[in-house]
N, C-alpha and C positions, 0 to 999 in steps of 0.2 A: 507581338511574336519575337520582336529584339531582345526583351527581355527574359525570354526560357531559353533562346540561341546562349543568352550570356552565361546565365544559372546552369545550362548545361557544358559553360566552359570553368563553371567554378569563379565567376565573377563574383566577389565579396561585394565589391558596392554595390553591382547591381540587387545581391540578396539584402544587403543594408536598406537600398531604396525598397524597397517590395516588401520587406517588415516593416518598417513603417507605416507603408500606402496599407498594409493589412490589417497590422495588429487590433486596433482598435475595432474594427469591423468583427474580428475573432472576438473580439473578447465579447461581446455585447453579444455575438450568435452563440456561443456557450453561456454566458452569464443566464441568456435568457432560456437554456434547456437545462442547465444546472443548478440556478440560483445561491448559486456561491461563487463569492469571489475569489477566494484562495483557488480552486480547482478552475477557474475560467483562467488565470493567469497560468498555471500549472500547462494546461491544455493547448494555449499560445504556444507556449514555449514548445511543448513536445511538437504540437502540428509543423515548426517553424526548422526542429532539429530535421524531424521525415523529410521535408522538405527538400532540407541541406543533403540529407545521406541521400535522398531517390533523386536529385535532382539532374541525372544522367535520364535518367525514365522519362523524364518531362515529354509530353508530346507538343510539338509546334502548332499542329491543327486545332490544339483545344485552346480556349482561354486560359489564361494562368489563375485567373480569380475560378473558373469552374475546379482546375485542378487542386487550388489550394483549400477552398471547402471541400471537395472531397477524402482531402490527405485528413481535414478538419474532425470529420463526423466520423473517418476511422477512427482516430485519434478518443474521442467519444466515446466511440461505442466497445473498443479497447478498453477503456477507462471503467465503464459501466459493467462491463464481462469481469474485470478483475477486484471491483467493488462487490458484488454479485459472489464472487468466489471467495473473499474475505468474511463476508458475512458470514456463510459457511464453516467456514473453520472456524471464526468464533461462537456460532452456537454450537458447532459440536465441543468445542474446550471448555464453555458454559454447562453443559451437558454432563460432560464427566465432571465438571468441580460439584455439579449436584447430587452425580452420585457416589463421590467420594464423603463427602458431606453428611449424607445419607447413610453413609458404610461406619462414619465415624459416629453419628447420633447412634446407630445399635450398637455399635462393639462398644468395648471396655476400654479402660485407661493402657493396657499396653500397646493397644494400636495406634493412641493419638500421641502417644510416648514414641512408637516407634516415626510415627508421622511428622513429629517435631525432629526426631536425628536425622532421617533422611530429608528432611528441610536445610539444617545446619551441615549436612555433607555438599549440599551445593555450589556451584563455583558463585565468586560473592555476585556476579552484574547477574546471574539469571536468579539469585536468591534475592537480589534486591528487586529486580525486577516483577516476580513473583508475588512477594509481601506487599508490593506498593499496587499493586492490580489485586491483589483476590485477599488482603489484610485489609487495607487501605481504600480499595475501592476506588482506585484512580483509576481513568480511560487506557490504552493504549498512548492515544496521541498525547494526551498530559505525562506518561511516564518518558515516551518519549523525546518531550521538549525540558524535562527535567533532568534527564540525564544524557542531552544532548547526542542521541540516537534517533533510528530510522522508526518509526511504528511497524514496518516489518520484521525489524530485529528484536522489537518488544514482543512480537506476535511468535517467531522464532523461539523465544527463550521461554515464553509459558507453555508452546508446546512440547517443550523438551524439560521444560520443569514435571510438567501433568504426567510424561510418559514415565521419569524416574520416580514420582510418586505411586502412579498407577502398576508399574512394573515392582516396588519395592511392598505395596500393600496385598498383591498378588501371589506372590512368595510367604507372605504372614498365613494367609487365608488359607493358602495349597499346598 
């Protein structure tokens, strides 16, 4: 219990010793509900920041190992909700590239003419962005490590590619 006294005085070492005595225990109780390393590390990390930020919250009466798996499995199930929500949005952006796709197999050459300008009117990182994901057929996370961005900001930029496409094919049609 000296230990959450301290954390709740904002003791660095004592949070130094306590990542330590943790981490590995973390990582091996994610590793084994995630089966990935990257997001078990990831996971540490976040459980360890909650940690830091709530660590006025701490309660004395509980153990600190019950508090910190439970900061753990929010940290988790946070993870899993916004996984979950990303899927989403990318079938829905998979969705629309098939029915633009689809728009383009029936129409005629001035729609995939106008398709092609309002490509080239794009700012260049969402145009490149765009071309390397749905020309290219790269992942998210592979455009993202090549062009030294977030995979959210890849996700970001084809949704606002898809709209000014969808938006400028829509004005053709109507």
């Amino acid at each position: 219990m000296i230990e959450i006294a301290a954390l709740r005085q904002g003791s660095e070492p004592v949070f130094e010793q306590v990542f330590h005595a943790y981490q590995d225990k973390l990582y091996g109780y994610f590793l084994k509900h995630t089966r990935s390393n990257m997001l078990s590390e990831e996971l540490v990390q976040n459980t360890f920041i909650k940690l830091w930020d709530y660590r006025t919250g701490l309660n004395e009466d509980l153990e600190l190992s019950a508090q910190i798996f439970r900061i753990a499995r929010t940290c988790m199930i946070d993870q899993i909700r916004e996984r979950k929500s990303r899927k989403r949005l990318t079938d829905a952006y998979e969705q629309e590239i098939i029915q633009l796709q689809q728009l383009l197999q029936e129409s005629n050459i001035d729609y995939k003419l106008q398709l092609q300008k309002e490509i080239s009117r794009m700012p260049p990182v969402r145009k490149k962005v765009f071309l390397l994901n749905k020309v290219n057929g790269l992942s998210h996370k592979e455009i993202a490590g090549l062009l030294s961005i977030s995979p959210r900001t890849v996700e970001t930029h084809i949704h606002k590619a898809l709209q000014q496409l969808r938006k400028a094919m829509l004005s053709i049609l109507y």
